[in-house]
PATIFI-20285 format. One record per residue: x, y, z of N, C-alpha, C in turn. Coordinates in Angstrom, 2 decimals. Last residue first. Example, Ala and Ser with C-alpha at 12.3 -4.5 7.8 and 13.67 -1.06 7.14 Angstrom:
BEGIN
node npx 12.85 | npy -2.25 | npz 7.08 | capx 13.67 | capy -1.06 | capz 7.14 | cpx 12.90 | cpy 0.03 | cpz 7.87
node npx 13.19 | npy -5.69 | npz 7.80 | capx 12.30 | capy -4.50 | capz 7.80 | cpx 13.20 | cpy -3.30 | cpz 7.80
//
This chain:
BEGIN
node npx -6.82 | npy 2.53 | npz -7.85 | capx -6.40 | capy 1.32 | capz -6.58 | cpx -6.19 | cpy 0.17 | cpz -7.53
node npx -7.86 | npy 3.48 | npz -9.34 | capx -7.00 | capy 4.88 | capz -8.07 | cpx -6.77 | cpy 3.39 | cpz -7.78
node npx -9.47 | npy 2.59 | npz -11.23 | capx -8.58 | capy 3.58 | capz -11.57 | cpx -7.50 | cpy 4.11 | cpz -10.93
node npx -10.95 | npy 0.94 | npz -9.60 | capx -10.44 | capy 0.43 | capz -10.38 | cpx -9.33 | cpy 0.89 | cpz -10.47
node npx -12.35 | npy 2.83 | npz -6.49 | capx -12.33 | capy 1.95 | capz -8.38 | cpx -11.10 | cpy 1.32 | cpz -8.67
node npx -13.28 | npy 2.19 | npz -3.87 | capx -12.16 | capy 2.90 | capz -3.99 | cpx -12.17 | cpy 1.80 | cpz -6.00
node npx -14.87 | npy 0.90 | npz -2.92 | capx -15.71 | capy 2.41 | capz -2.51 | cpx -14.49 | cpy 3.02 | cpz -3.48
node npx -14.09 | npy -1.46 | npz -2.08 | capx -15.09 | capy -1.97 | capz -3.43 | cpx -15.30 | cpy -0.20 | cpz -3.79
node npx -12.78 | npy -0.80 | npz -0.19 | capx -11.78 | capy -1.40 | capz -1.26 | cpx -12.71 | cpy -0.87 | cpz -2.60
node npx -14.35 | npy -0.62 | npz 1.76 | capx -13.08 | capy 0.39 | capz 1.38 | cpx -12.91 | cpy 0.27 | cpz 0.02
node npx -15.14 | npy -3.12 | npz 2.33 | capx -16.18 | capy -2.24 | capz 1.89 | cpx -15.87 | cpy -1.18 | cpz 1.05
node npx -13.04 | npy -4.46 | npz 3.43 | capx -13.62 | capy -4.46 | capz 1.83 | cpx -14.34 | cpy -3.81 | cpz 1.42
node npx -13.46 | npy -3.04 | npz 5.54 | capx -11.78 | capy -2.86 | capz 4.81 | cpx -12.32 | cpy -3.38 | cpz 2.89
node npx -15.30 | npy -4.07 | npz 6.76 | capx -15.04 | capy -3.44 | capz 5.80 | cpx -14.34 | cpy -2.61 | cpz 5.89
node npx -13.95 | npy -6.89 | npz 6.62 | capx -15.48 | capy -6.88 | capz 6.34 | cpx -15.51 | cpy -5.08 | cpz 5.37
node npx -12.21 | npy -6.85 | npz 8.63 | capx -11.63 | capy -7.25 | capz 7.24 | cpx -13.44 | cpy -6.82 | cpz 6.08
node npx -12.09 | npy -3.73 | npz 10.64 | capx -12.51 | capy -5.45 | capz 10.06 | cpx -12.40 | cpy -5.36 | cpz 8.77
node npx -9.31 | npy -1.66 | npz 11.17 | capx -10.64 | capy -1.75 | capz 10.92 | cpx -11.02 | cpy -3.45 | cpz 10.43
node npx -7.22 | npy -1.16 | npz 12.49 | capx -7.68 | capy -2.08 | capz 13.02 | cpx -9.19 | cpy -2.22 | cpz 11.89
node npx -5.68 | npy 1.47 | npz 12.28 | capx -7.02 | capy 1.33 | capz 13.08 | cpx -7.54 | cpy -0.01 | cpz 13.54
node npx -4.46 | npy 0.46 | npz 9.81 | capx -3.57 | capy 1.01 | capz 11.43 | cpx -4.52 | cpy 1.24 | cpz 12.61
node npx -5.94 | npy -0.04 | npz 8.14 | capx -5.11 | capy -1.26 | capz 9.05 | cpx -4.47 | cpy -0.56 | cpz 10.09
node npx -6.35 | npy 2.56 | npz 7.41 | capx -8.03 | capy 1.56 | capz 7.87 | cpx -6.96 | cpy -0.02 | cpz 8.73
node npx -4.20 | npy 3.68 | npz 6.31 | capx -4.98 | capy 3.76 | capz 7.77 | cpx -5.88 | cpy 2.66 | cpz 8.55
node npx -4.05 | npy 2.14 | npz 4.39 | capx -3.27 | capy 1.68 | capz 5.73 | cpx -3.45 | cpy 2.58 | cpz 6.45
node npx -6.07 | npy 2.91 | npz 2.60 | capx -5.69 | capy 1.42 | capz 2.76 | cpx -4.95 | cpy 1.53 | cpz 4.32
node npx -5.95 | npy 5.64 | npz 2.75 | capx -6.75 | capy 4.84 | capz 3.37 | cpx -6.89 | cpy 3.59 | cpz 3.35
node npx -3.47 | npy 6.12 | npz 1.25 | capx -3.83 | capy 6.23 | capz 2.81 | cpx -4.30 | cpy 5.83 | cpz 3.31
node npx -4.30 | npy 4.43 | npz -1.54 | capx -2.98 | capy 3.98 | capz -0.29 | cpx -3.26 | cpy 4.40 | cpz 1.12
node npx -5.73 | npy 6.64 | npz -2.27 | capx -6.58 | capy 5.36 | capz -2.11 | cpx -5.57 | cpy 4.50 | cpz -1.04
node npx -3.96 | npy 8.71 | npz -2.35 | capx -5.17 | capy 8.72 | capz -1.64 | cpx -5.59 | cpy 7.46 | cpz -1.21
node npx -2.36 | npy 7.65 | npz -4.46 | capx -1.61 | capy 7.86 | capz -2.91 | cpx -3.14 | cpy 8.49 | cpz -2.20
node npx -3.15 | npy 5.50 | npz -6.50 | capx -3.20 | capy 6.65 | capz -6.10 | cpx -3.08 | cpy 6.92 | cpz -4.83
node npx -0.04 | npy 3.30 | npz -6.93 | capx -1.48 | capy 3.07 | capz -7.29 | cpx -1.97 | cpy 4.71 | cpz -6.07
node npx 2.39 | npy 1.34 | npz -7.09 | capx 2.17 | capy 1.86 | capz -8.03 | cpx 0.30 | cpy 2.63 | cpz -8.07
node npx 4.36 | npy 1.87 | npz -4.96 | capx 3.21 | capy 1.36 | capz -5.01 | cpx 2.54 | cpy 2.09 | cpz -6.25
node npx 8.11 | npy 0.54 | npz -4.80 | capx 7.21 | capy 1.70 | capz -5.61 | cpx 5.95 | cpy 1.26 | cpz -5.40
node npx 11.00 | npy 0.56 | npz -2.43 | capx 9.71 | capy -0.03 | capz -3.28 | cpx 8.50 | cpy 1.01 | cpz -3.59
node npx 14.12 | npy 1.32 | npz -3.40 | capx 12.50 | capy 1.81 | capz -1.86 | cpx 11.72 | cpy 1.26 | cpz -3.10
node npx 16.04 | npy -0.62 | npz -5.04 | capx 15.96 | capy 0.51 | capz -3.80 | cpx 14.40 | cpy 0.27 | cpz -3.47
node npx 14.42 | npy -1.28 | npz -8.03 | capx 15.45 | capy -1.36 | capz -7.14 | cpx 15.64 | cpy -0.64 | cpz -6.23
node npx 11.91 | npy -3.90 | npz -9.74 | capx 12.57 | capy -2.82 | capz -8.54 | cpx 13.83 | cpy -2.42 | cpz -8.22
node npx 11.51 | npy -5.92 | npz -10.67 | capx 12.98 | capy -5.44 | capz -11.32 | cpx 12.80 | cpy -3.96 | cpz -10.68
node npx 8.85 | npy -7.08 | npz -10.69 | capx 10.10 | capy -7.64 | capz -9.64 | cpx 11.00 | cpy -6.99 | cpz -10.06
node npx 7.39 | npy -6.00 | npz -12.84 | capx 7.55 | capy -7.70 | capz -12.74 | cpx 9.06 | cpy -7.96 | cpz -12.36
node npx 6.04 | npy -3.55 | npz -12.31 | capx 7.49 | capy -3.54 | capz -12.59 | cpx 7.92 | cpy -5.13 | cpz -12.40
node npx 2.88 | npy -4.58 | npz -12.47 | capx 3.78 | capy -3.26 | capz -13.07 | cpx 5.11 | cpy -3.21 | cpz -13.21
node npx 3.07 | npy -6.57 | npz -10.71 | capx 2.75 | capy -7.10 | capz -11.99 | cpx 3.35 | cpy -5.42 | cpz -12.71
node npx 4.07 | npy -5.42 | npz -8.44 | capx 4.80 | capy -6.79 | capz -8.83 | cpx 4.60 | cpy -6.93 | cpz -10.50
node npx 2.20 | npy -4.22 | npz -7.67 | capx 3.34 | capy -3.29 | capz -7.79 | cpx 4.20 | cpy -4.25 | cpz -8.88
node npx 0.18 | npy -6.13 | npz -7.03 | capx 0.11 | capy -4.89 | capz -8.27 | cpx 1.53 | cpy -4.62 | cpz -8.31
node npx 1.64 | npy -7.05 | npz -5.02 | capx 1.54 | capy -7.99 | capz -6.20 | cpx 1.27 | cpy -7.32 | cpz -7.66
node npx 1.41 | npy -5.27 | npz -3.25 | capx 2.57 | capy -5.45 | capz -3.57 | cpx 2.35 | cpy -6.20 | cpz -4.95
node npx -1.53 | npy -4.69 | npz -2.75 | capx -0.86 | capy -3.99 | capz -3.18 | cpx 0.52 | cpy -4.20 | cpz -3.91
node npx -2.12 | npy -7.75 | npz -1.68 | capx -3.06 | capy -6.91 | capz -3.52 | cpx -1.98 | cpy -5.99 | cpz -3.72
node npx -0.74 | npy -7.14 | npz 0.74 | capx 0.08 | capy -8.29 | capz 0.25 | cpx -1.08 | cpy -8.47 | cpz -1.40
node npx -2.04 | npy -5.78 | npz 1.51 | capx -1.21 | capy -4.86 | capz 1.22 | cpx -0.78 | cpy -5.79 | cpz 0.29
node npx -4.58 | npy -7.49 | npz 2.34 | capx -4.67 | capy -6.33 | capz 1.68 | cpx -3.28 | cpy -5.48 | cpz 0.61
node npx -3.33 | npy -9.43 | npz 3.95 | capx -4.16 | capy -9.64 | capz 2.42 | cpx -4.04 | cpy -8.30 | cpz 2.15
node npx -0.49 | npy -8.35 | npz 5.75 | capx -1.48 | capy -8.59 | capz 5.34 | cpx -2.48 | cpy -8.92 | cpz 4.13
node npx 2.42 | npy -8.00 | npz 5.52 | capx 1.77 | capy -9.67 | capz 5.04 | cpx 0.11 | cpy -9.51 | cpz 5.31
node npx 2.74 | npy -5.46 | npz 6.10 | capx 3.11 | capy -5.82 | capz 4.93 | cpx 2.65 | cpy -7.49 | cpz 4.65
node npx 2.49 | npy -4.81 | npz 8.58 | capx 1.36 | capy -4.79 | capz 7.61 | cpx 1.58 | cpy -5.38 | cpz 6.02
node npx 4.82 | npy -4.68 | npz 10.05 | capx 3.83 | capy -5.54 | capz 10.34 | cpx 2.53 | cpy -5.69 | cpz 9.21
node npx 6.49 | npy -2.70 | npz 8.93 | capx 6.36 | capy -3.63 | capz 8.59 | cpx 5.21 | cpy -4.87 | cpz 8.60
node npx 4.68 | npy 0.66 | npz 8.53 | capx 4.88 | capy -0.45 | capz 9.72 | cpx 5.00 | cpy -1.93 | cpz 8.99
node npx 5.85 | npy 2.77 | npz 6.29 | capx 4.98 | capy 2.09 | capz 6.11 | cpx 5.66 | cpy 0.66 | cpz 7.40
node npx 6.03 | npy 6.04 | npz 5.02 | capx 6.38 | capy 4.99 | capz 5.98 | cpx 5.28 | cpy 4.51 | cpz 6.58
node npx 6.28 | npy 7.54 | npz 1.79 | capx 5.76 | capy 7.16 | capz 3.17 | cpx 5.85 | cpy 6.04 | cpz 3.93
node npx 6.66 | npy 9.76 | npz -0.91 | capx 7.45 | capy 9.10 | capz 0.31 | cpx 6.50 | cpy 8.80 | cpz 1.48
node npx 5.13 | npy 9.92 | npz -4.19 | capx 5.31 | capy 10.82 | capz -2.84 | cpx 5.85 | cpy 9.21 | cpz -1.67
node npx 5.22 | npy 9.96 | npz -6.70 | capx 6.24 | capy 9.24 | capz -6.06 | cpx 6.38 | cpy 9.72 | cpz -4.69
node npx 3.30 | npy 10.59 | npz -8.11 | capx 4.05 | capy 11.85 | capz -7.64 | cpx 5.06 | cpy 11.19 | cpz -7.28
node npx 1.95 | npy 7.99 | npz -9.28 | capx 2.81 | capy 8.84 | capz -9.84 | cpx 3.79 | cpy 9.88 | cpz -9.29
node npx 2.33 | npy 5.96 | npz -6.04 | capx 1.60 | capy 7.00 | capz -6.97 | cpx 2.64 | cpy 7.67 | cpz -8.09
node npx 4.40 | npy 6.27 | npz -3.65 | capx 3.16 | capy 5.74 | capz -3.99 | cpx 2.51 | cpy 6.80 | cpz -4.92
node npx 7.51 | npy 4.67 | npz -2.05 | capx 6.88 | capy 5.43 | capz -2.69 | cpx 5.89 | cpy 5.07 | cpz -3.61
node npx 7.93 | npy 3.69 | npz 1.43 | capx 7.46 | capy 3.25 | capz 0.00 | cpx 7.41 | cpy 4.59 | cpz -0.61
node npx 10.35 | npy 1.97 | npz 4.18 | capx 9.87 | capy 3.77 | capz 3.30 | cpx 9.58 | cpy 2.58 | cpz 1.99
node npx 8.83 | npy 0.41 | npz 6.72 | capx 9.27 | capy 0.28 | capz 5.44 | cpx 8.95 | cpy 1.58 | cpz 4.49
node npx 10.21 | npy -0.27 | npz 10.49 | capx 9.18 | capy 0.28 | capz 9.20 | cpx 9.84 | cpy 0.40 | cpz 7.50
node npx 11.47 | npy -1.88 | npz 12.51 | capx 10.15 | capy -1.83 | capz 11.98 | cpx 9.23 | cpy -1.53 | cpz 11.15
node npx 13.02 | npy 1.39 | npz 13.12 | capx 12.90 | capy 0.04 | capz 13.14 | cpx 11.73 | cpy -0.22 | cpz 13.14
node npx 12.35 | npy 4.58 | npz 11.14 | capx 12.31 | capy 3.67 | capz 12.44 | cpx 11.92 | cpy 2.40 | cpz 12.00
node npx 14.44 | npy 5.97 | npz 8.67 | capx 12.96 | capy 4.90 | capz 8.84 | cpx 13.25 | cpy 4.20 | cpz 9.97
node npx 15.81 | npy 8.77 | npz 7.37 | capx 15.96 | capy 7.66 | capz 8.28 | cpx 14.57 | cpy 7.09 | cpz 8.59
//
């Protein structure tokens, strides 16, 4: 069960399960994430949406928004986190 407001994803190969505060979902940041997800399964999802990208690099994507951190660096995050995992 997922409290109102929130969105179950699964992230990463393991397909590990996590809930995710709607509110974040139109941010720039997440709104890179989904579009990856987008270009990997080009929209033919079905059920709980998949993030296709290393469930480390994910935490600290939406931690750093659940904190509030500045967009400044939130990029800093981004640029700290390669290619490979994100």
């Amino acid at each position: 069960m997922v409290a109102q407001g929130h969105v179950p994803v699964y992230v990463g190969e393991e397909m590990e399960r996590s809930v995710v505060n709607a509110e974040l979902l139109n941010r720039p940041i997440f709104v890179r994430l989904l579009n990856k997800s987008a270009q990997e399964y080009e929209y033919e999802q079905k059920g709980v949406l998949h993030i296709p990208r290393h469930v480390l690099a994910f935490e600290r994507v939406t931690e750093a928004l659940r904190l509030g951190v500045e967009s400044r660096d939130l990029q800093d995050l981004l640029r700290s986190i390669s290619d490979d995992c994100f």
